[in-house]
Backbone as a chain_set.jsonl record, in Angstrom:
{"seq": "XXXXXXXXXXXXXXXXXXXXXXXXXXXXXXXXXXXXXXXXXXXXXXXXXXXXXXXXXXXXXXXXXXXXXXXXXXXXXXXXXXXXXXXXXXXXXXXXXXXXXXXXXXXXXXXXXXXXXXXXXXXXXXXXXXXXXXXX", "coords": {"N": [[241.345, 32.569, 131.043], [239.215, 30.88, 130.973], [239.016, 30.603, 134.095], [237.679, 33.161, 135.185], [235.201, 33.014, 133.991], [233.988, 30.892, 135.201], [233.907, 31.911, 137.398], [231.93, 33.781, 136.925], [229.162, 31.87, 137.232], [229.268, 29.745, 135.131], [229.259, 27.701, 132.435], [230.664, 25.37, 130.497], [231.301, 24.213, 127.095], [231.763, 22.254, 123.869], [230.936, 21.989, 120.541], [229.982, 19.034, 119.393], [229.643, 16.674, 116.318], [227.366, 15.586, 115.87], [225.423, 17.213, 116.882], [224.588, 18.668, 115.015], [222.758, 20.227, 112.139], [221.739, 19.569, 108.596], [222.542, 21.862, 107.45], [225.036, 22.077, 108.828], [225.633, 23.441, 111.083], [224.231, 24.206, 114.749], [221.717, 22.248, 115.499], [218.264, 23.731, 116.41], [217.002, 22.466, 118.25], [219.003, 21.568, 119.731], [219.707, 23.436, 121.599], [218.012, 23.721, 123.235], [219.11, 21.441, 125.244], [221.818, 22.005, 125.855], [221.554, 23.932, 127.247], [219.41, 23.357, 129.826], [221.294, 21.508, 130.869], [223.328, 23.442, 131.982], [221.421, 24.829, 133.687], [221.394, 22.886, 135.097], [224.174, 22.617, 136.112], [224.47, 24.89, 137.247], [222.775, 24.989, 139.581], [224.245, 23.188, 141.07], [226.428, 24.666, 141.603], [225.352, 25.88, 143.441], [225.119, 24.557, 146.209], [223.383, 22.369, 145.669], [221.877, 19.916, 144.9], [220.319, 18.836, 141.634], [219.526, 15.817, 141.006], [218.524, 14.951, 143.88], [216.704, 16.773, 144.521], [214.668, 16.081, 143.181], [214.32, 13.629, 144.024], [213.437, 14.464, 146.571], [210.659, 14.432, 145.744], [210.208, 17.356, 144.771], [209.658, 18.914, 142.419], [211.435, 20.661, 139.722], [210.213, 22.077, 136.917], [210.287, 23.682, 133.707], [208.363, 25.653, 132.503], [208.321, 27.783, 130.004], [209.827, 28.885, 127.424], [212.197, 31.066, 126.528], [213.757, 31.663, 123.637], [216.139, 33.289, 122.201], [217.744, 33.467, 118.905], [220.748, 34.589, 117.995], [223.326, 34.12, 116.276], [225.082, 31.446, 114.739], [226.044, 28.341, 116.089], [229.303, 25.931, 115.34], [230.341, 23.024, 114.535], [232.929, 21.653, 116.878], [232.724, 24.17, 117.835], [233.882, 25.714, 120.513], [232.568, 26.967, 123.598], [230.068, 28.768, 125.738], [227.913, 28.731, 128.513], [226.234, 31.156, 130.474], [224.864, 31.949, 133.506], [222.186, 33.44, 134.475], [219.476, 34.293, 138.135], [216.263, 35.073, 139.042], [213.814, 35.463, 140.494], [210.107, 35.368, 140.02], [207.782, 35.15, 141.39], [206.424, 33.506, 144.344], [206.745, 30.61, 143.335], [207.849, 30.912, 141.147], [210.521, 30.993, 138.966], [212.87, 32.948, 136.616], [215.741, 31.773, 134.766], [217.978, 33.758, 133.416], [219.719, 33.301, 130.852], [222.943, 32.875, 128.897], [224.387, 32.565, 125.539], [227.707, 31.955, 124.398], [230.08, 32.128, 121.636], [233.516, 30.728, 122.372], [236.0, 31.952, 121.099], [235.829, 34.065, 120.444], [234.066, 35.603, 121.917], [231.663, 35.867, 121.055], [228.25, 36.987, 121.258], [225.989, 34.039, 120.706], [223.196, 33.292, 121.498], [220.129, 34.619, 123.529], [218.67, 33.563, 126.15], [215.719, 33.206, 128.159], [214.491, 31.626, 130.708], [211.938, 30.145, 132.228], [210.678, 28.582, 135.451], [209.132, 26.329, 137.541], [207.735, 24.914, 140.623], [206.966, 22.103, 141.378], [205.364, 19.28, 143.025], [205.404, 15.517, 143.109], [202.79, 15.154, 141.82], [202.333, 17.336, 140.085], [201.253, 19.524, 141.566], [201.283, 22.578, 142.597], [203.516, 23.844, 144.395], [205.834, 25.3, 147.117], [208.886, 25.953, 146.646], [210.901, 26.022, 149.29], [213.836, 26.074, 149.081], [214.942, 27.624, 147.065], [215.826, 30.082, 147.563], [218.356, 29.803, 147.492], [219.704, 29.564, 144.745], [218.628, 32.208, 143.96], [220.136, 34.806, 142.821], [223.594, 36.762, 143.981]], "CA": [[240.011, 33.063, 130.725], [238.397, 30.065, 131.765], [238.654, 30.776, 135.535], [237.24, 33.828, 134.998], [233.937, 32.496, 133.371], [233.579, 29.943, 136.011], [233.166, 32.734, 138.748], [230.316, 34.171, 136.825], [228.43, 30.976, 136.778], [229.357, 29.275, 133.336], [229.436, 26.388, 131.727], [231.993, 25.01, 129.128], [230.772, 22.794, 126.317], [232.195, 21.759, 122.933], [230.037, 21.204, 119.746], [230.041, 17.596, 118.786], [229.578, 16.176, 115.235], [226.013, 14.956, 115.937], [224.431, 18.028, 117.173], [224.747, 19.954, 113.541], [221.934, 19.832, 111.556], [222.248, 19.392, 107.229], [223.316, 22.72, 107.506], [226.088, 22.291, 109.161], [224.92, 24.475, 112.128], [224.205, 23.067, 115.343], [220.23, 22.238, 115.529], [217.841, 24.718, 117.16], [216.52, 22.389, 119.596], [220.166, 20.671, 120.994], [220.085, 24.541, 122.374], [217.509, 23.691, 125.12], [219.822, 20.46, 126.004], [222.645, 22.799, 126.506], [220.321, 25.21, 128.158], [219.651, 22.811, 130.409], [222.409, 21.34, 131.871], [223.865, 24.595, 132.302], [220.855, 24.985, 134.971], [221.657, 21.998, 136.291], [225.269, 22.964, 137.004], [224.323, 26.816, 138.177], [221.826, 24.463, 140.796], [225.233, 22.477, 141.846], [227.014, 25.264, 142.102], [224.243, 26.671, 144.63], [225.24, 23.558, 146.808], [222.072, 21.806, 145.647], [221.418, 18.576, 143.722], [218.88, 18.828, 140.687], [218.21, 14.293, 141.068], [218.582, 14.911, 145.515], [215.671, 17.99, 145.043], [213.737, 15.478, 142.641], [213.999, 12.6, 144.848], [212.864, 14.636, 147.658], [209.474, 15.191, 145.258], [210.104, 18.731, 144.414], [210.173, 18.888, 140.884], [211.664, 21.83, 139.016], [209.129, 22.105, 135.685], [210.424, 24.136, 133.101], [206.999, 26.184, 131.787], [208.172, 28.789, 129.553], [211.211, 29.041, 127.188], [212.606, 32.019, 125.478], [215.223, 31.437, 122.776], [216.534, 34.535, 120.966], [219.008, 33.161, 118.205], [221.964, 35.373, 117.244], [224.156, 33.595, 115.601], [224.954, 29.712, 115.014], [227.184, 27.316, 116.443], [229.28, 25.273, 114.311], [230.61, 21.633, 115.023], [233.824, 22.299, 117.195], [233.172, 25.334, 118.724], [233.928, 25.823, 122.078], [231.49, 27.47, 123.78], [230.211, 28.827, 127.242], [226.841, 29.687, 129.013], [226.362, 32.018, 131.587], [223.609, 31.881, 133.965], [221.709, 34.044, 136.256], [218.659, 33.914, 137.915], [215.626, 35.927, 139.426], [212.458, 35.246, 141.599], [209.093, 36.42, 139.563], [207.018, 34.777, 141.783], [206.803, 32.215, 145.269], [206.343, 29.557, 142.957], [208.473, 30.675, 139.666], [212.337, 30.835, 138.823], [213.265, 32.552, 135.372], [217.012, 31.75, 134.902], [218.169, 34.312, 132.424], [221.089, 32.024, 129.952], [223.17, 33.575, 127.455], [226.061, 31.471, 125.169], [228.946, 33.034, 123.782], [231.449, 31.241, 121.225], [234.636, 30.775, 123.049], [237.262, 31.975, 120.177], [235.431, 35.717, 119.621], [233.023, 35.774, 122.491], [230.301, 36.53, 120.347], [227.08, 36.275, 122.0], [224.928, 32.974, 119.932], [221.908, 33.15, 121.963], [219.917, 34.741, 125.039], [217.672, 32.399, 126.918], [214.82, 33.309, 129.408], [213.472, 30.018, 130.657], [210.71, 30.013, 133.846], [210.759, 27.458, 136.065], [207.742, 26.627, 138.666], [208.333, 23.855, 141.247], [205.217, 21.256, 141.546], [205.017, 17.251, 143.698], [205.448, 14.746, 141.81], [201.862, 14.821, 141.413], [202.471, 18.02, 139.399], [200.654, 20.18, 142.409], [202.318, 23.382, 142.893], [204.244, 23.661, 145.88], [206.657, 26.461, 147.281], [210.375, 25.385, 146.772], [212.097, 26.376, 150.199], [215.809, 26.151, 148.929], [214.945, 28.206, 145.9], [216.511, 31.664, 147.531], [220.088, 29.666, 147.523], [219.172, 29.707, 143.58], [218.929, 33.518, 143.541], [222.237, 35.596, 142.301], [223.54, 37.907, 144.961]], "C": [[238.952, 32.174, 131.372], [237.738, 30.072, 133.17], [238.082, 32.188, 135.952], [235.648, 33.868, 134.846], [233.572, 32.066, 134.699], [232.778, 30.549, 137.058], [232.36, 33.17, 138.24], [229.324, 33.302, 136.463], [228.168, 30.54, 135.601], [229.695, 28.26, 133.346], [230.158, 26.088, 130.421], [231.4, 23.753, 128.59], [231.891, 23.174, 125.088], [230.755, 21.423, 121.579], [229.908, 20.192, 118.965], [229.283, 17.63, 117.015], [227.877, 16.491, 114.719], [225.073, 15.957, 115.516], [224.391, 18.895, 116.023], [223.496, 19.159, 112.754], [222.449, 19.556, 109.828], [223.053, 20.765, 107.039], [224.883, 23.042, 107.686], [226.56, 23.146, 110.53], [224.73, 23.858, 113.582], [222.333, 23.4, 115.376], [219.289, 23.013, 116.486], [217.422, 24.216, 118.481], [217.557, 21.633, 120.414], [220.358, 22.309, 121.39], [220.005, 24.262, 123.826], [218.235, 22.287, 125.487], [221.171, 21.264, 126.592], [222.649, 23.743, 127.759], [220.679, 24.491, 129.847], [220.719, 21.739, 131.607], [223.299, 21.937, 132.298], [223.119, 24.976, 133.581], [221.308, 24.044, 135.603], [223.055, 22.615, 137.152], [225.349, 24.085, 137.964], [223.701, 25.603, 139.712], [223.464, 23.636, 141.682], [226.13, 23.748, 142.318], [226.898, 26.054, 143.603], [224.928, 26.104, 146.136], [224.044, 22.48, 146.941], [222.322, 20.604, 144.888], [220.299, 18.615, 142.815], [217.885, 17.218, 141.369], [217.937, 14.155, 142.652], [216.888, 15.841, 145.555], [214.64, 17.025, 143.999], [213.203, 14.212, 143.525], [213.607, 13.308, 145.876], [211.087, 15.139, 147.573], [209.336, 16.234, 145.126], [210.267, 18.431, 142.973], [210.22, 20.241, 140.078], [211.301, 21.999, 137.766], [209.382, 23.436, 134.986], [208.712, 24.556, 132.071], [206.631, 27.189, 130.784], [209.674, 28.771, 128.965], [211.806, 29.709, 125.554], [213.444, 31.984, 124.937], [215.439, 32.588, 122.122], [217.743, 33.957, 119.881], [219.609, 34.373, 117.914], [222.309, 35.128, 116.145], [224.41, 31.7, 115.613], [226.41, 29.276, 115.269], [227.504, 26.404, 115.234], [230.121, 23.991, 114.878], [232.44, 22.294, 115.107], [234.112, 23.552, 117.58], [232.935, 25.216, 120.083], [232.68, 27.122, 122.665], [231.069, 27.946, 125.388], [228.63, 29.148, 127.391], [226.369, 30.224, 129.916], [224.44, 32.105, 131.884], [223.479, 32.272, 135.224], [220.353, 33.703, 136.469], [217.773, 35.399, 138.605], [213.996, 35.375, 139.746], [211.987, 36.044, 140.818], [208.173, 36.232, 140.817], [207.326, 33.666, 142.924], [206.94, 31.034, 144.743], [207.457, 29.73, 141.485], [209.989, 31.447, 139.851], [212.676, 31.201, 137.684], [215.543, 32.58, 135.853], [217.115, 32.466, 133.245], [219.813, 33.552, 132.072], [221.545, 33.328, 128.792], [224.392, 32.492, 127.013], [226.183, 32.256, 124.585], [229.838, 31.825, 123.397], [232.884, 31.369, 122.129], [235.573, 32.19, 122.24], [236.878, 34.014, 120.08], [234.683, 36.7, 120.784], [231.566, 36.905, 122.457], [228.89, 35.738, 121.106], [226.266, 35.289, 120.244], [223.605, 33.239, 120.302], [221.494, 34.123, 122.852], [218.225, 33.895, 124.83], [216.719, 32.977, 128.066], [213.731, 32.118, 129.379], [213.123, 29.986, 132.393], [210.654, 28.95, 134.231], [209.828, 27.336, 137.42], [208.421, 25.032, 139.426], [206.964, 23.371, 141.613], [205.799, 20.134, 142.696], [205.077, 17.1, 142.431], [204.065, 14.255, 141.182], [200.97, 16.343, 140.528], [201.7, 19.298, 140.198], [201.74, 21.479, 142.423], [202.645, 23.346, 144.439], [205.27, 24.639, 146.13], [207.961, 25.831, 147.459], [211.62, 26.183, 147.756], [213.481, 27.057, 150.315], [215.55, 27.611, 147.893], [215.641, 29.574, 146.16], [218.198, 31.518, 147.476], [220.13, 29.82, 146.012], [219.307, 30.778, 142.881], [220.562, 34.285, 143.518], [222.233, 36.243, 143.885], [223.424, 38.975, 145.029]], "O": [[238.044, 32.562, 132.108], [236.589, 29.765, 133.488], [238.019, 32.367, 137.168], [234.943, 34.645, 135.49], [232.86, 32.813, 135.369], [231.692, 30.224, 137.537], [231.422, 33.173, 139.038], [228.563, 33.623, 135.551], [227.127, 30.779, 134.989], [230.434, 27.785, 134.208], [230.035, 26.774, 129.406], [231.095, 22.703, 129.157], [232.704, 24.092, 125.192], [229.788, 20.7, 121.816], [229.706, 20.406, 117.77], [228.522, 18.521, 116.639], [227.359, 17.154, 113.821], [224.295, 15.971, 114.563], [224.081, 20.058, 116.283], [223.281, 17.947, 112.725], [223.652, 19.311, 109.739], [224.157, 20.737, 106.496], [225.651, 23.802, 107.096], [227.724, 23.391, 110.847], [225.196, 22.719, 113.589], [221.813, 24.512, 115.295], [219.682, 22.863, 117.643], [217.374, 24.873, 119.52], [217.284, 21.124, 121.502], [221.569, 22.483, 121.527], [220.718, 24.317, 124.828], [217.599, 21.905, 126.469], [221.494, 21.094, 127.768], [223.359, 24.085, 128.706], [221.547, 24.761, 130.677], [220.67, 21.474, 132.808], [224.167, 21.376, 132.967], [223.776, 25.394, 134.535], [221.683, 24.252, 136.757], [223.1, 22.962, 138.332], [225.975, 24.232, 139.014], [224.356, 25.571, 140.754], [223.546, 23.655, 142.911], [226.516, 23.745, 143.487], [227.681, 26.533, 144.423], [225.226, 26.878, 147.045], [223.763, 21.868, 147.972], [223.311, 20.643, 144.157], [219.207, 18.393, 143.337], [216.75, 17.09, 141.827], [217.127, 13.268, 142.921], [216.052, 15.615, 146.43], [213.494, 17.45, 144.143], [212.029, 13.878, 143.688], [213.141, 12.414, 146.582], [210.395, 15.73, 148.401], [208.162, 16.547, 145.322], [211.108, 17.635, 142.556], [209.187, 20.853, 139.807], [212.347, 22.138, 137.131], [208.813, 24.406, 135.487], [208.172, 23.855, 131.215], [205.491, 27.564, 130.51], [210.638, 28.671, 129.724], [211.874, 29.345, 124.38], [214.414, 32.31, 125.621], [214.587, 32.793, 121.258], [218.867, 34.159, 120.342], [218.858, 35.275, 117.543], [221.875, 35.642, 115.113], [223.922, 30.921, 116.432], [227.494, 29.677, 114.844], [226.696, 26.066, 114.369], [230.605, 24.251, 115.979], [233.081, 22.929, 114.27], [235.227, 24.062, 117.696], [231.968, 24.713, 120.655], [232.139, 27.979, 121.966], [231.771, 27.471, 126.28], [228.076, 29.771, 126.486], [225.745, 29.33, 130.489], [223.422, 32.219, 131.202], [223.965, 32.0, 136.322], [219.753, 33.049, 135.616], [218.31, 36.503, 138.706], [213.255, 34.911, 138.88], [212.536, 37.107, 140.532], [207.781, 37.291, 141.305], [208.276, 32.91, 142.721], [207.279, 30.165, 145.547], [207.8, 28.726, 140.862], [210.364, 32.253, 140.703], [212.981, 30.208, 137.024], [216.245, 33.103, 136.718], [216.608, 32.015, 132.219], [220.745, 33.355, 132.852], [220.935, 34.208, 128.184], [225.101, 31.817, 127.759], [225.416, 33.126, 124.174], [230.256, 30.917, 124.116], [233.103, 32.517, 122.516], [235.738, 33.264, 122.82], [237.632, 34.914, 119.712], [234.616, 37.929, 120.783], [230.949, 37.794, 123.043], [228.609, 34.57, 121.376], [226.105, 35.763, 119.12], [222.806, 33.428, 119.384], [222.471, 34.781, 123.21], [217.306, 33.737, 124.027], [217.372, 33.195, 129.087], [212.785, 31.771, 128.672], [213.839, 29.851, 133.385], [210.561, 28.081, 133.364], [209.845, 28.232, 138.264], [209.275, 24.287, 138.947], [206.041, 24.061, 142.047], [206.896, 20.426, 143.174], [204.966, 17.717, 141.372], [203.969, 13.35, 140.353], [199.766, 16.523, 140.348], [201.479, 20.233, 139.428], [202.944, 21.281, 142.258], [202.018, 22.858, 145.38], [205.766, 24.938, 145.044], [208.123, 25.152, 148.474], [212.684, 26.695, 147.408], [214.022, 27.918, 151.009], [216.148, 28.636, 148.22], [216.035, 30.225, 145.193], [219.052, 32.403, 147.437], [221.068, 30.609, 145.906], [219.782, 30.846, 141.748], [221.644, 34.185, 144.096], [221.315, 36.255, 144.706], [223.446, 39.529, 146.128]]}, "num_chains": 1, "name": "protein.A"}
């Protein structure tokens, strides 16, 4: 199943101890850390570097971020998140996210999170690479 996932741009996590709130749940905002490094990997998968496209002063600035909860994660579930993306704009990137428990593959979440590319002096700027980025 795994190698399956992989080809539609996914990410495999685990839910640690930590990330559960009193509930027992995992906390609403270790989503967008998941979120997140799920873009990062979609961006490696591209053949890109997230800290190579930062050090070259592009900076990819998350400006907008849609959480829909489903359902909740619970400490020890396996987990996946699938990520596409789509050009609104020369300047903006939403990457549409969704997670799905491993064991049921019940959708948990969907994610629409916009992404604008500035200098490091927060200027906007047109991010070149950004069409390796787009799905096919």
């Amino acid at each position: 199943m795994e190698d399956n996932k992989a080809s539609l741009n996914c990410t495999f996590f685990e839910v640690r101890d930590y990330e559960c709130d009193m509930q027992g749940i995992v906390n609403n905002a270790v989503y967008q850390n998941y979120l997140e490094h799920a873009r990062h990997q979609f961006i490696k998968t591209k053949g890109l570097d997230f800290a190579e496209i930062t050090h070259q002063g592009i900076h990819l600035v998350l400006i907008k971020a849609e959480l829909d909860y489903k359902r909740s994660l619970k400490s020890g579930d396996a987990f996946y998140i699938q990520t596409r993306t789509e050009k609104t704009s020369r300047l903006k990137i939403v990457f549409h996210q969704t997670v799905h428990r491993v064991r049921d593959e019940q959708l948990m979440l969907n994610a629409k999170m916009t992404v604008t590319s500035t200098t490091s002096e927060g200027r906007p700027i047109v991010f070149e690479q950004a069409k390796l980025l787009l799905n096919d």
